[in-house]
C-alpha positions in Angstrom: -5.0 15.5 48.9 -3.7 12.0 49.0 -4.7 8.7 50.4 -1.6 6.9 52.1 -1.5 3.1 52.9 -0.3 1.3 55.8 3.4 1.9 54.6 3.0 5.8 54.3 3.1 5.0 50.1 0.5 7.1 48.0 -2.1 4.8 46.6 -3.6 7.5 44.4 -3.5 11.1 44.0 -6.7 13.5 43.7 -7.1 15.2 40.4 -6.5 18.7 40.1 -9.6 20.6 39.8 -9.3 23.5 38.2 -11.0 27.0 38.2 -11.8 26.3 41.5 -10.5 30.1 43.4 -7.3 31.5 43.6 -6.8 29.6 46.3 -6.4 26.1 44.3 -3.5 27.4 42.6 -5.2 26.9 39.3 -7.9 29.1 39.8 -9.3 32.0 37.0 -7.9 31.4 34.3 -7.0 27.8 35.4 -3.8 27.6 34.1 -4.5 28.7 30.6 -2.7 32.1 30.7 -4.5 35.2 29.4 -6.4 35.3 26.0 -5.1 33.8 22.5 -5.8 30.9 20.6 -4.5 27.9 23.1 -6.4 29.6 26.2 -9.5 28.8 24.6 -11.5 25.7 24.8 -11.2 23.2 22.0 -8.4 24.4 20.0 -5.3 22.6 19.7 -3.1 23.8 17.0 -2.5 20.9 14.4 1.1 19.4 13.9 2.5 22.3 15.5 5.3 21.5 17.1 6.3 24.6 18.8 8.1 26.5 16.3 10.4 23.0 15.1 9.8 22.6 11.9 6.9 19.6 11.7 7.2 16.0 11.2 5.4 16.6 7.8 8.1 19.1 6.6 11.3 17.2 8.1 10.3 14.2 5.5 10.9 14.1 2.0 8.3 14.0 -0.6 8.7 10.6 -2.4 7.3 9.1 -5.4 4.3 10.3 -8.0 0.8 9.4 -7.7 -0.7 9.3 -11.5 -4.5 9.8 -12.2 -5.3 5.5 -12.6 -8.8 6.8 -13.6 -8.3 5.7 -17.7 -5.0 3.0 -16.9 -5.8 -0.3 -18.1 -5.0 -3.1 -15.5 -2.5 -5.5 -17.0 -1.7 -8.4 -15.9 2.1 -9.7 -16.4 3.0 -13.0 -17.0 6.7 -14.1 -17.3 8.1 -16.9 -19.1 9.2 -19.1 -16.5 5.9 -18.7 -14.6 4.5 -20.1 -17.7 6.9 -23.1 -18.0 6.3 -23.6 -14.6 2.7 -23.7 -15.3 3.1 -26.6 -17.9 5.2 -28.4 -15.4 3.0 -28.8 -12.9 0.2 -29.4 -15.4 -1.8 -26.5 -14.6 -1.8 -25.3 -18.5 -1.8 -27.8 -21.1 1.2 -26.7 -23.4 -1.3 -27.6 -26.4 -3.5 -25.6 -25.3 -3.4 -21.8 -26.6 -2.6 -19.5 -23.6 -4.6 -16.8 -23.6 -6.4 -14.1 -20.7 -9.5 -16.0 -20.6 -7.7 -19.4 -20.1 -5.8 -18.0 -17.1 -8.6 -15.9 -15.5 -10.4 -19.7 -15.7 -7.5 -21.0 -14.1 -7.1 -18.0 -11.2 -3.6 -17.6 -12.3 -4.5 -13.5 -13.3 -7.1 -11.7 -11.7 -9.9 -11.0 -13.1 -10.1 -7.5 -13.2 -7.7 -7.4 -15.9 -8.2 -6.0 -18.6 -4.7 -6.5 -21.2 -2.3 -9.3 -20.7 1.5 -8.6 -21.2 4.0 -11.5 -21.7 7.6 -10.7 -20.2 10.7 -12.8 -21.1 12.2 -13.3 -18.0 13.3 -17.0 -17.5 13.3 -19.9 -20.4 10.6 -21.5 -22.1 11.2 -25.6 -23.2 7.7 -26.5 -24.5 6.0 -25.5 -27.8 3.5 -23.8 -26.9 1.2 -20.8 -28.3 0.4 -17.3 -26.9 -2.5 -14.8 -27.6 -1.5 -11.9 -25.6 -2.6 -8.2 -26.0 1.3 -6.9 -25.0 4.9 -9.1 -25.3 8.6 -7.9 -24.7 10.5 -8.1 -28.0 12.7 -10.7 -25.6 10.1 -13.0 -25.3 9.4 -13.2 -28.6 12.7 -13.9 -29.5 12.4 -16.6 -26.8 9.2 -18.0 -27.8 10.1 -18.7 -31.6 13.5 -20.1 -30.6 11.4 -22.8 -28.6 9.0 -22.9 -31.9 6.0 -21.4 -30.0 3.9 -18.9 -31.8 2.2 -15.2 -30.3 -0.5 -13.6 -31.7 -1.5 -10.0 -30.8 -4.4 -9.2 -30.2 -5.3 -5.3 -31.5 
């Protein structure tokens, strides 16, 4: 039954109730149909999309989760960042750069436990490096400017 306003519009309509007699129209089996799986209460049937193949299978797999249990965090550092760095006079380019002096400075989280230097970018200043990783670039890089790295084993 519904409740009509002034205008003869429906302001709301009654829920059905079912399993109320034949009579309702959704009485017995309330709808349901007779037996199986979805005709019983609290079963709903999981990304089944009736009988298209699901969401889950129409996407592709992508990329490769590795174990990270024994992965050593590294923290990466470029050249340029570096130069930048000394630019701003944030690192003192006499100072030797090394992982503790930039965990100090919050420029690498501390978490990390090996630092690599990359060679993207140019270095001006003369500076020195104690890193536990470097790209054979940045070395070449780094003794063109007359810096010096030492690796740490």
């Amino acid at each position: 039954m519904s409740t009509l306003n002034t205008t003869g519009k429906v302001l709301y309509k009654k829920k059905m109730r079912v399993g109320r007699g034949i009579g309702s129209g959704k009485g017995k089996t309330s709808g349901r149909g007779v037996k199986g799986q979805k005709s019983r209460s609290g079963v709903a049937i999981k990304a089944f999309e009736g009988g298209q193949m699901p969401l889950y299978r129409r996407l592709p797999k992508r990329g490769f989760n590795a174990i990270k249990r024994y992965q050593a965090i590294i923290a990466i550092m470029n050249l340029e960042k570096i130069q930048s760095y000394i630019d701003e006079k944030t690192i003192n380019s006499s100072d030797i750069i090394n992982m503790a002096l930039l965990i100090k400075l919050k420029l690498i989280n501390k978490n990390s436990q090996k630092l690599k230097i990359l060679g993207t970018g140019d270095i001006k200043d003369k500076i020195s490096i104690e890193a536990d990783l470097i790209s054979k670039a940045a070395v070449v890089k780094l003794e063109k400017a007359g810096g010096t790295i030492q690796l740490k084993k």
